[in-house]
C-alpha positions in Angstrom: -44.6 -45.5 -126.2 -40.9 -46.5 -126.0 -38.9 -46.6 -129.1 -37.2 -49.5 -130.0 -33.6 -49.2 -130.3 -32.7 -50.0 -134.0 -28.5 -51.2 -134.2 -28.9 -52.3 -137.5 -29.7 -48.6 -139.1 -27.1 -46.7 -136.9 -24.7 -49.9 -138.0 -25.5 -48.9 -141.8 -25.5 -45.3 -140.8 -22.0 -45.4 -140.0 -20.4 -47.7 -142.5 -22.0 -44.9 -144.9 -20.3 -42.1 -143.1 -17.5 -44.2 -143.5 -17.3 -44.8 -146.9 -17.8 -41.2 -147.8 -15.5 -40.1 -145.6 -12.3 -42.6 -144.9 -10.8 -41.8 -148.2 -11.2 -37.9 -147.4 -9.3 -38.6 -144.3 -6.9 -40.7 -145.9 -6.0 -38.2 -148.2 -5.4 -35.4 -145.4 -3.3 -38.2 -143.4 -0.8 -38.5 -146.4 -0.8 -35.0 -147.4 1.3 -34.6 -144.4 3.9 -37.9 -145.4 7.6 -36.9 -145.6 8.1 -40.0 -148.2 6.8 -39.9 -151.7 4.4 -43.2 -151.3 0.8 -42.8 -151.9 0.2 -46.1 -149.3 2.9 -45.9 -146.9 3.4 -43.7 -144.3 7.3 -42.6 -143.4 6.9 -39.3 -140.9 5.2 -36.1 -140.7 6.2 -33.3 -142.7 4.6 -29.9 -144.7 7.4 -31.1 -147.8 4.1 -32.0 -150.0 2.0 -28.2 -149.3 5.9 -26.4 -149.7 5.6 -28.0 -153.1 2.7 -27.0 -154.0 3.0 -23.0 -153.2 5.9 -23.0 -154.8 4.2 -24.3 -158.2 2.9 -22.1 -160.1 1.1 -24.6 -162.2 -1.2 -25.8 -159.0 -2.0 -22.3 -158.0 -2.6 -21.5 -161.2 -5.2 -24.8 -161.4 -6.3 -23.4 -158.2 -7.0 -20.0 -159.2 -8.9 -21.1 -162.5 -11.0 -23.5 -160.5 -12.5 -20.9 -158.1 -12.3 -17.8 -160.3 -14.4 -19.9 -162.8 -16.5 -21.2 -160.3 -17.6 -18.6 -158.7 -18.6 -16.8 -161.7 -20.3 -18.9 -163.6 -22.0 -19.7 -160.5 -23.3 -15.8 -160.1 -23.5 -15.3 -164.2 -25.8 -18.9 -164.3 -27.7 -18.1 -160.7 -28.7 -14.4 -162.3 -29.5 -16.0 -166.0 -31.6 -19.0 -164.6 -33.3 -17.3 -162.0 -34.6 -14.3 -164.4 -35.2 -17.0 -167.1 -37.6 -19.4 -164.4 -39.6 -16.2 -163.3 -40.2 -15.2 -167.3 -40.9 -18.6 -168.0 -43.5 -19.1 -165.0 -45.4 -16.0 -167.3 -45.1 -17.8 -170.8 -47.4 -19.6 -172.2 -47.9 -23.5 -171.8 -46.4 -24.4 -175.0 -43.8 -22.6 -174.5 -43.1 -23.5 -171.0 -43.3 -27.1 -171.9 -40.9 -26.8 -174.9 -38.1 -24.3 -172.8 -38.5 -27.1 -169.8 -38.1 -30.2 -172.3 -34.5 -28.3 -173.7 -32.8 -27.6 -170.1 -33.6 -31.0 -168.9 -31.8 -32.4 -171.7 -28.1 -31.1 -171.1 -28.4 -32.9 -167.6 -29.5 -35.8 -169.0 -27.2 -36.4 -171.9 -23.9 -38.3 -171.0 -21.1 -35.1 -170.4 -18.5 -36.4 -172.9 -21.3 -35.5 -175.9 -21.7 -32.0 -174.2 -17.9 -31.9 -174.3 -17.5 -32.5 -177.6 -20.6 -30.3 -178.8 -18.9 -27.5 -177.0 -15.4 -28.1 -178.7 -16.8 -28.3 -181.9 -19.0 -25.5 -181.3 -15.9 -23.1 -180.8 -13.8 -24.7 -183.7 -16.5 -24.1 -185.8 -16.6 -20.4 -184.8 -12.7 -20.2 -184.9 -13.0 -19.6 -181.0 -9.5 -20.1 -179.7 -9.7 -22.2 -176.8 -8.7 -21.3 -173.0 -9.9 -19.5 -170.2 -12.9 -17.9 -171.7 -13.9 -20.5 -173.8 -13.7 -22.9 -170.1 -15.9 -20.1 -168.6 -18.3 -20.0 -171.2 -18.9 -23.7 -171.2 -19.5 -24.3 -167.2 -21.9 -21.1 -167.5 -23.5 -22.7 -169.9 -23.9 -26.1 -168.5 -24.7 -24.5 -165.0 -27.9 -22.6 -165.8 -30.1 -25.2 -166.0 -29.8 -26.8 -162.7 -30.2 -23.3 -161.3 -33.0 -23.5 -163.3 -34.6 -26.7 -162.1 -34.3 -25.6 -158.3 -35.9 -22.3 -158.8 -39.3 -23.6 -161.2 -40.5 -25.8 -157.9 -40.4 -22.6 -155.6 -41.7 -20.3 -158.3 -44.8 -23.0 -159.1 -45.4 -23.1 -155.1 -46.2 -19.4 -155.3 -49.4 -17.7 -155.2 -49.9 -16.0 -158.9 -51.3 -13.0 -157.7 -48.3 -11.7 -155.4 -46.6 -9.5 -157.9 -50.1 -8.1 -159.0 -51.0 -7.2 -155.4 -47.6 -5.7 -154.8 -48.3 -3.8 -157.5 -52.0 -2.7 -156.5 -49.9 -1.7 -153.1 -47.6 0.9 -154.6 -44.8 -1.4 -155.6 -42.9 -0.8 -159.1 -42.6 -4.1 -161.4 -38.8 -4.1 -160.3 -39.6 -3.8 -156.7 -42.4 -6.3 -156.8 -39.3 -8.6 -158.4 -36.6 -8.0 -156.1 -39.0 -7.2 -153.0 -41.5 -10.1 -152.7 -40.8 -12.5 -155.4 -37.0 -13.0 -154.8 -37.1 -13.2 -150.9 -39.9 -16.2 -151.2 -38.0 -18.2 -153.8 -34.9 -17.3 -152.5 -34.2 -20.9 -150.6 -34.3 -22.3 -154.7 -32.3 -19.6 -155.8 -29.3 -20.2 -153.0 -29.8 -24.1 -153.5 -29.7 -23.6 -157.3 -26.4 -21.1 -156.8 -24.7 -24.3 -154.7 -25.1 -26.7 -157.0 -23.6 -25.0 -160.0 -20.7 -24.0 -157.8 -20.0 -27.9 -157.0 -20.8 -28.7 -160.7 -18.2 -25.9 -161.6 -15.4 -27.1 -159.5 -15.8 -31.0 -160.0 -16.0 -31.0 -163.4 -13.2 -32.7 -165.7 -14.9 -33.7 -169.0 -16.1 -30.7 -170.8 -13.4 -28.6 -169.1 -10.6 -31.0 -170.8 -12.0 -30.8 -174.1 -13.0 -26.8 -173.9 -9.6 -25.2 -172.5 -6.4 -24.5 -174.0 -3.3 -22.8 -174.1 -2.2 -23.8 -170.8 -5.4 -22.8 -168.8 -6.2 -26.3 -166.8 -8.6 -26.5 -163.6 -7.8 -28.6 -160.5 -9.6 -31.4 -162.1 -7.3 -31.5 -165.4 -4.0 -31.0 -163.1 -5.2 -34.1 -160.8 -5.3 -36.1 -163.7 -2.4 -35.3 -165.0 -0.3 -35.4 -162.1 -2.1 -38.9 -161.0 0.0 -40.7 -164.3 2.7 -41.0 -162.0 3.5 -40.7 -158.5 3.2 -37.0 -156.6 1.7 -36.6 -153.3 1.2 -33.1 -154.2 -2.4 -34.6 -155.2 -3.1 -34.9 -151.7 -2.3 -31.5 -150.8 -4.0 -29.5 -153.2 -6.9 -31.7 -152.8 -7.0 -31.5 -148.7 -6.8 -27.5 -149.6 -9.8 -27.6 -151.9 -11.6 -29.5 -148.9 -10.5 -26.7 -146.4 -11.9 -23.7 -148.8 -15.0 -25.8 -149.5 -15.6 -26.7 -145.5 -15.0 -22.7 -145.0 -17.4 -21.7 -147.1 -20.1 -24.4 -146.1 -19.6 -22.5 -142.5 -20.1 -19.4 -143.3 -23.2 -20.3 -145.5 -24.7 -22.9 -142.7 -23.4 -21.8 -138.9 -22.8 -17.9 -139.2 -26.7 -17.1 -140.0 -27.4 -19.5 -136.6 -25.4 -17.2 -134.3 -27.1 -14.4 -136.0 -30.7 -15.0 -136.3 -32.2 -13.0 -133.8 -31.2 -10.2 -135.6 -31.9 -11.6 -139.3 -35.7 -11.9 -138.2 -35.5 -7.6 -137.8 -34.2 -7.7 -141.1 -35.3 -7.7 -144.5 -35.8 -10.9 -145.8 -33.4 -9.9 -148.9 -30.8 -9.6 -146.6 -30.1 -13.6 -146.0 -28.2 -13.7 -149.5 -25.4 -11.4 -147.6 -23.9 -15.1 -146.0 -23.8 -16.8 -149.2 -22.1 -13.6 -151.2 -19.7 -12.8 -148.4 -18.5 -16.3 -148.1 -17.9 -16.9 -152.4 -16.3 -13.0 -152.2 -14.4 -14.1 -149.2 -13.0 -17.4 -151.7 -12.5 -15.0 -154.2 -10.1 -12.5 -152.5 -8.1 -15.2 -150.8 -7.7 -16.9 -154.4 -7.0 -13.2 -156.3 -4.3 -12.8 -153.9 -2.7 -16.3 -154.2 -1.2 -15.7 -157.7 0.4 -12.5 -157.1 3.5 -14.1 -155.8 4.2 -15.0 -159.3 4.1 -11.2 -160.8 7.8 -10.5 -162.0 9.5 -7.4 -161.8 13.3 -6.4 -162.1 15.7 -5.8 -164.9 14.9 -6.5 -168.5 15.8 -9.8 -169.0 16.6 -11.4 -172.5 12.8 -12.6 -173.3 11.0 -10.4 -171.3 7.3 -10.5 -171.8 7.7 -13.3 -174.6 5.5 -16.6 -174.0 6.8 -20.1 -174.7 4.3 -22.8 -175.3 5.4 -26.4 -174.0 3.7 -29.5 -174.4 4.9 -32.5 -172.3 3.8 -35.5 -170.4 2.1 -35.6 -166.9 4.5 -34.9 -164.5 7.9 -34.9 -166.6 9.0 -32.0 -165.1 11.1 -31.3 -162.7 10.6 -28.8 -159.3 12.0 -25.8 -159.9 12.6 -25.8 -164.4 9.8 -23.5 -165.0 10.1 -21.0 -162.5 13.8 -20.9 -162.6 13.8 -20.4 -166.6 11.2 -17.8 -166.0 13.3 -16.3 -163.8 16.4 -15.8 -166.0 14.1 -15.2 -169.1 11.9 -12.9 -168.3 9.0 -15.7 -170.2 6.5 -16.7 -169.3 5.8 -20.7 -169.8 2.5 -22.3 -170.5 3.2 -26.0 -170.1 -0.4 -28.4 -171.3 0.3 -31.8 -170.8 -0.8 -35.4 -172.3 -0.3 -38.9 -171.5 0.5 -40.7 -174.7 1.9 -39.8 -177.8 -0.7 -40.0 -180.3 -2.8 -37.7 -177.6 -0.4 -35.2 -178.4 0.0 -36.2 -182.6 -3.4 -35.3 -182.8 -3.3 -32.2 -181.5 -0.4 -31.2 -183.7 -1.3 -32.5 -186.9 -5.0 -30.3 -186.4 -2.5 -27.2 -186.3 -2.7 -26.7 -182.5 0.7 -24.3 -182.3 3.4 -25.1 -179.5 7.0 -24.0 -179.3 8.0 -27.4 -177.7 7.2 -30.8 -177.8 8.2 -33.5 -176.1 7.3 -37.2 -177.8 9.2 -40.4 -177.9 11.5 -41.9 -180.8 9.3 -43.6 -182.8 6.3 -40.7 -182.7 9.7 -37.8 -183.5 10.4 -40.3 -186.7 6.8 -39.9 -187.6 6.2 -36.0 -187.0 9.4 -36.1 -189.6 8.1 -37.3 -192.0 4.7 -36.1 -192.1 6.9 -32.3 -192.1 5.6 -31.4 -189.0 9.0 -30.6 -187.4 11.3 -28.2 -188.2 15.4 -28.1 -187.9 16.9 -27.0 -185.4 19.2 -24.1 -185.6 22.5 -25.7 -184.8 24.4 -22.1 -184.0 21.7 -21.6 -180.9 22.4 -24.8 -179.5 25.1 -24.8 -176.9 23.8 -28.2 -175.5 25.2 -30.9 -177.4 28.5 -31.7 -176.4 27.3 -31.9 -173.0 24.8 -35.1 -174.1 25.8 -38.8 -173.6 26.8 -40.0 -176.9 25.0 -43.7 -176.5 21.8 -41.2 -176.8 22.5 -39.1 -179.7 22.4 -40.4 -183.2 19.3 -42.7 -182.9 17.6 -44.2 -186.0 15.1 -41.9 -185.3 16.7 -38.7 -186.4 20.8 -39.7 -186.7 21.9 -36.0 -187.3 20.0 -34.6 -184.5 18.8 -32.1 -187.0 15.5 -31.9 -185.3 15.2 -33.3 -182.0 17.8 -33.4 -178.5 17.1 -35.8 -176.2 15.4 -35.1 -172.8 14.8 -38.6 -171.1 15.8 -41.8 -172.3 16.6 -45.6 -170.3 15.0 -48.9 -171.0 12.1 -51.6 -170.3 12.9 -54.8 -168.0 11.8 -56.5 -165.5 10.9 -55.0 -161.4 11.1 -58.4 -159.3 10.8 -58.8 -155.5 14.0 -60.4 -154.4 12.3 -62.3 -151.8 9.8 -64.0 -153.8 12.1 -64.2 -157.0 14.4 -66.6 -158.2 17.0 -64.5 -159.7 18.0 -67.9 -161.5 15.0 -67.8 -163.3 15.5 -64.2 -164.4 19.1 -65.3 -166.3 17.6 -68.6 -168.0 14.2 -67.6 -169.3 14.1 -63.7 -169.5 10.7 -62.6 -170.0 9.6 -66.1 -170.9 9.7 -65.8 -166.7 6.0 -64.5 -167.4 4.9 -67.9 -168.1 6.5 -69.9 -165.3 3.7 -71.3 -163.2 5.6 -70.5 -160.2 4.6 -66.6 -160.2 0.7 -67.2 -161.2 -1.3 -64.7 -160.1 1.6 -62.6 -158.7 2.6 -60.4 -161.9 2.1 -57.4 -163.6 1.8 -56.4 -167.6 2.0 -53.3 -168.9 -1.0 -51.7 -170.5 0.8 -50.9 -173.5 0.8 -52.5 -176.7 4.3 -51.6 -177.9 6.0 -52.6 -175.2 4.1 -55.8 -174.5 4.3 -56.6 -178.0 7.9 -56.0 -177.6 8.6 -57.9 -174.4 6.7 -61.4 -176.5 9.2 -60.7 -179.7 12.2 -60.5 -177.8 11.1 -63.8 -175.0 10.2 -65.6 -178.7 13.9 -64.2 -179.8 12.7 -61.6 -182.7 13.3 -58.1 -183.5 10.7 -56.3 -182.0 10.5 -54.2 -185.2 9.0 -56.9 -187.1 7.3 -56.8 -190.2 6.4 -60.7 -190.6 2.7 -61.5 -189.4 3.5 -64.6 -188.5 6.1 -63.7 -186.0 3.5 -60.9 -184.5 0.9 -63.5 -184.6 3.4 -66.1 -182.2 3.8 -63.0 -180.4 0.2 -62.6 -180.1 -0.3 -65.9 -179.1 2.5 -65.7 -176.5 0.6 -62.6 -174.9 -2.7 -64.5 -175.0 -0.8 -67.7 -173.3 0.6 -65.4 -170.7 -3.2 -64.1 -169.2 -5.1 -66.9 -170.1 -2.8 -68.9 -167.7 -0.6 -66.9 -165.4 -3.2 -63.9 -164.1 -1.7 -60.9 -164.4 -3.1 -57.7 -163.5 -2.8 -55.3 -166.3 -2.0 -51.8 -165.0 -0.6 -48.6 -166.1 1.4 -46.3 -163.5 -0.3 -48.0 -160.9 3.0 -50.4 -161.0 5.2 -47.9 -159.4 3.2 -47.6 -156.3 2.5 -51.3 -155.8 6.0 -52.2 -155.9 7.7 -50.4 -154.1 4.9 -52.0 -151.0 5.9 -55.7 -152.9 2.6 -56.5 -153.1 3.7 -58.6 -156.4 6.6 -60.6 -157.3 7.5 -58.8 -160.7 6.0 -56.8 -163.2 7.4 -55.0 -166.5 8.8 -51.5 -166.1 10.2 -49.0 -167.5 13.6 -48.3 -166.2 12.8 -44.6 -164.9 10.5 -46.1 -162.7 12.5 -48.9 -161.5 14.7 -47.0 -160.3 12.1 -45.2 -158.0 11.0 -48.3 -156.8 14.2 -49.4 -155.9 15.2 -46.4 -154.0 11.9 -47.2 -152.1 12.3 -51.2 -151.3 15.8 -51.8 -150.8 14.2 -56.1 -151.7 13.7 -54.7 -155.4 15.4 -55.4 -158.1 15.8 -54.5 -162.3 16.4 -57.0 -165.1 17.2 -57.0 -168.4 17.0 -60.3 -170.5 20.2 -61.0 -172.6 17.5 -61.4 -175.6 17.0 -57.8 -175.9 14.9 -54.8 -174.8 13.5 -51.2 -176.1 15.6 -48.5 -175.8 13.7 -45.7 -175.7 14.3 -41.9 -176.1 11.9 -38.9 -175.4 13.4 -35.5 -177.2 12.4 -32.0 -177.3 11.5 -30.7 -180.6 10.0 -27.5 -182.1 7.3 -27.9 -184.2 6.9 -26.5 -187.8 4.2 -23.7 -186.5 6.2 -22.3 -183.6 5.7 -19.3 -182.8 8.5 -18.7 -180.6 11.5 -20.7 -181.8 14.3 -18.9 -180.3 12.9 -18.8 -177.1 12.5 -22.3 -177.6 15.8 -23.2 -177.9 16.5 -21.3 -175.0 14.8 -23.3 -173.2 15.9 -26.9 -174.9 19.6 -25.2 -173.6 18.4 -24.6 -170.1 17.1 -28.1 -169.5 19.4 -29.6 -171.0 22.9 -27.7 -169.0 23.6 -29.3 -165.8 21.3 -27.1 -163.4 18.0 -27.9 -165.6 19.4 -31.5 -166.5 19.7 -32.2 -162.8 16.6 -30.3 -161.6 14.4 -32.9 -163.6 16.1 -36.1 -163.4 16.6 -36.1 -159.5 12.7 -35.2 -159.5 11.5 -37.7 -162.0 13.9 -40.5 -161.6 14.3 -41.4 -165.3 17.7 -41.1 -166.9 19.0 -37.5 -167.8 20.4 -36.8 -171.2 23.5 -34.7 -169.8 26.8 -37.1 -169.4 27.7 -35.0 -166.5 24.1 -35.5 -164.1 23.8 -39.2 -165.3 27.9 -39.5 -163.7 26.4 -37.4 -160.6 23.2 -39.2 -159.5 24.5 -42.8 -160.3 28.1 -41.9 -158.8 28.8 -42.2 -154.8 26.8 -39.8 -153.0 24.1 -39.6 -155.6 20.4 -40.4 -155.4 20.5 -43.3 -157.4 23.9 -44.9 -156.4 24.3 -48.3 -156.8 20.4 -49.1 -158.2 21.4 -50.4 -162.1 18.3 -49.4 -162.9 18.9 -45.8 -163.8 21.6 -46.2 -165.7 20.7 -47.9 -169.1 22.5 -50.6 -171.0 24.5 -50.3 -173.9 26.8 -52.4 -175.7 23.7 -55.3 -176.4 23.0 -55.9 -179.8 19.9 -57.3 -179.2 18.6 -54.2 -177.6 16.5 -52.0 -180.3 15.1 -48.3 -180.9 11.3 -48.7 -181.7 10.6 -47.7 -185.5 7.9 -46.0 -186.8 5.2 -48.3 -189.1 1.7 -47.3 -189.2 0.4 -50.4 -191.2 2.2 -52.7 -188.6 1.2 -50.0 -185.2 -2.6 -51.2 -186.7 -1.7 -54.6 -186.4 -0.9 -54.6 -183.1 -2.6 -52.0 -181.8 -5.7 -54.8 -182.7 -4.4 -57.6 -181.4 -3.6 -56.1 -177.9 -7.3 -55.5 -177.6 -8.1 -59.1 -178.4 -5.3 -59.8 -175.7 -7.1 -57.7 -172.9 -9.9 -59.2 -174.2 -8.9 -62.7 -173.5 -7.7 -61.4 -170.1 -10.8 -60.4 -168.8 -12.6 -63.8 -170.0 -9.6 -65.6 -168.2 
């Protein structure tokens, strides 16, 4: 009988294939874009994969990924087989109970595992990092080894091993001889899952590693806070490795199975092993590029512990200060402030830090900070003054500034009045005109600050009536004009104009406009934040000289340069700032990177926990009201 032709399934069938697999193809496409857009495509070029083998930080994430895979994949294939084949022997109560305890890791929600492991190792005093990463995914592997093993042992006559036995055969070669071959399809299944859990997994690897030890996972989320299309190259790479292996596993035993059938049946695992050893050389080689030999060099052999934000760095600082040093840096990174406070008020030790004004005044005065020595600093002349001397720490005693600019206003010339912009400042969030075409900030500081200053208050208020008008201004603003609340997301979106204006910081204007010549920056007359991020060394430093070596080096003109020209926010050093806004520079004629002085109205945030509280509430009631808008 004639089948009937069924268009509707092969329709679904290929809008699945599709779905899965446009976004993979995406990714390779822009792996390969000369600009640095995530959406839009300006040329071919290998700038993106250049980048990334020259960072040591991605192979690095690379190397960890695999390295860990691969061997908690062979620790937790070994354990969980030999624990299914003793278990298949126990006794029914005890088989019961073992089964009941490995199916409940895989069904309880990851960020509890997570947090069980990090507790687990803080309890023990278990510093945190590689082996402690390792540990974990072994862990957390072995069980689904274990559940695709039980079904194949279960499908087994009983009395194999006993007549292998009664044949000659020892209890190990019964094992390895007749049992292994015939679950062997469970074994490799179980062996391919833990690899894939190993290398996707973000949660419990974020909250179990340390000192500088981060997977692909953790480096993707750090790098995604702002722009990089490095994200796409690493992560085509990862797809290459992964499809190379899944060919050697899947096509190489079809070309050879005339001659497997002669074989012994044993023999089939060789595929698998050769294709995770064959991952594992390539990876073991792709770090030694970054072993350092030569002269003695002033810090040679010395480690210097940095903590900083996601992607605040600039191309070449590390490896260029490792270079002349002889150190070796282990940056972590986080993506807000009080991420980081936590981490250092539990003791966590780090030789740098990198937080913004308000969170420097607090580590003051919670003595978390120590001064710096003033004799090893050769840095500060070289520093624009209009950044030096903030509230936060007047004397500079403890902190010198690394980034700093300001929050306005990113509007689409074509679609904005720049009229508007002059007469109602950020009260231009609540002119019906732009409904439905603006951004906020997912921040409640500088929200918060942008609904003080439109309502014309210090943004440092400690009246509750003033933060509750503010308050109500927010709640006016997305109950009426519906914005889209985003993070970094902003940067991306307009520089394609895909809204008329949005609130920025500064830094990131000025990316955007370098990208959209029809972009512009504002700054309302009735103020703005003027904000400052600062390296400073921590009270339980273990390296302090080396870290003022380093606050030197980024902060002279070659380190200086290096990171603004890469980031785009507003260097420190008088000299770079001259450079990249002068003719000829990067960021000539876009106002944006350059920011404003002489306004009285413009304010540096001050620390207040009680009134932080405040508004940290109140901007949850705000999104709140948003998403009932």
């Amino acid at each position: 009988m004639k089948k009937k032709k069924n268009p509707l399934g092969k329709l679904l069938l290929i809008l699945v294939i599709a779905f899965f697999y446009l976004p993979i193809f995406y990714m390779i496409v822009f792996s390969f874009n000369d600009g640095k857009s995530l959406t839009n495509f300006t040329g071919f070029s290998l700038r993106w994969y250049r980048h990334m083998l020259e960072s040591g930080d991605m192979m690095e994430a690379l190397y960890t990924t695999f390295s860990v895979a691969l061997i908690a994949t062979f620790v937790s294939t070994v354990v969980g087989t030999i624990s299914a084949i003793g278990l298949s022997k126990s006794k029914k109560i005890i088989r019961n109970l073992v089964e009941q305890v490995n199916n409940f890791p895989m069904m309880n929600p990851e960020i509890v595992t997570a947090i069980g492991f990090m507790l687990l190792f803080i309890t023990f005093r278990i510093e945190k990092g590689y082996m402690t990463m390792l540990l974990a995914h072994i862990a957390f592997c072995i069980p689904y080894v274990m559940l695709s093993v039980m079904p194949k042992i279960r499908s087994l006559d009983p009395n194999l091993a006993d007549a292998a036995m009664d044949l000659g055969a020892t209890p190990w070669q019964a094992l390895v001889k007749v049992i292994v071959p015939q679950i062997a399809p469970g074994i490799v299944s179980g062996a391919l899952i833990a690899f894939t859990m190993s290398v996707d997994d973000f949660i419990i690897s974020y909250f179990v590693t340390g000192r500088g030890v981060k997977n692909l996972s953790i480096m993707v989320y750090t790098m995604s806070k702002r722009v990089n299309p490095s994200i796409n190259a690493i992560s085509t790479l990862v797809v290459v490795i992964i499809t190379i292996a899944l060919l050697l596993i899947n096509i190489v035993p079809m070309f050879t199975a005339k001659r497997a059938k002669r074989e012994i049946p044993g023999k089939r695992w060789v595929f698998p092993a050769a294709a995770f050893l064959l991952i594992a050389a390539i990876l073991g080689t792709s770090i030694a590029r970054f072993t350092k030999t030569g002269e003695e060099r002033p810090f040679e052999g010395q480690t210097l512990h940095v903590y900083n934000w996601g992607e605040y760095t600039g191309e070449n600082i590390i490896a260029n200060f490792e270079e002349q040093t002889g150190a070796t840096v282990i940056m972590e990174l986080f993506d807000s402030n009080e991420q980081m406070y936590i981490k250092v008020a539990n003791g966590e030790a780090y030789d740098i830090l990198v937080p913004s004004d308000y969170m420097i005044q607090r580590l003051i005065q919670e003595d978390l900070l120590q001064k710096l020595d003033q004799d090893k600093l050769t840095c500060m002349d070289l520093l624009a003054k209009a950044v030096k001397g903030l509230p936060y720490d007047p004397e500079n005693e403890y902190s010198v500034p690394y980034f700093w600019g300001t929050v306005g206003i990113v509007y689409d010339k074509t679609k904005v009045d720049e009229k508007d912009l002059k007469e109602q400042g950020f009260n231009i969030f609540l002119n019906d005109k732009y409904k439905g075409d603006i951004y906020l900030y997912d921040s409640e500081r500088d929200s918060f600050m942008m609904a003080l200053k439109a309502l014309g208050y210090s943004m440092n208020t400690e009246n509750e009536q003033e933060i509750q008008e503010a308050y109500d201004w927010l709640v006016q603003c997305v109950q009426t004009m519906e914005p889209e609340i985003v993070t970094d997301e902003i940067i991306d979106n307009m520089a394609q104009g895909r809204k008329a204006m949005g609130l920025i910081y500064s830094g990131d204007a000025a990316y955007v406009m370098s990208e959209n010549e029809n972009m512009g920056f504002y700054m309302p007359e009735s103020g703005t934040n003027i904000w400052s991020d600062a390296m400073v060394i921590p009270k339980n430093a273990k390296n302090p000289d080396l870290a003022h070596a380093f606050i030197n080096y980024v902060s002279d003109y070659e380190g200086a340069y290096d990171n603004s020209s890469y980031v785009g926010y507003t260097s420190a050093n008088e000299e770079v700032m001259s450079v990249l806004s002068g003719e000829g520079g990067d960021y000539e004629e876009i106002n944006a990177y350059l920011p404003r002085t002489g306004n009285e109205k413009d304010e540096v945030f001050v620390y207040n926990e009680k009134i932080k509280q405040v508004i940290s509430n109140l901007w949850s009631r705000v999104k709140i009201a948003a998403s009932n808008a």
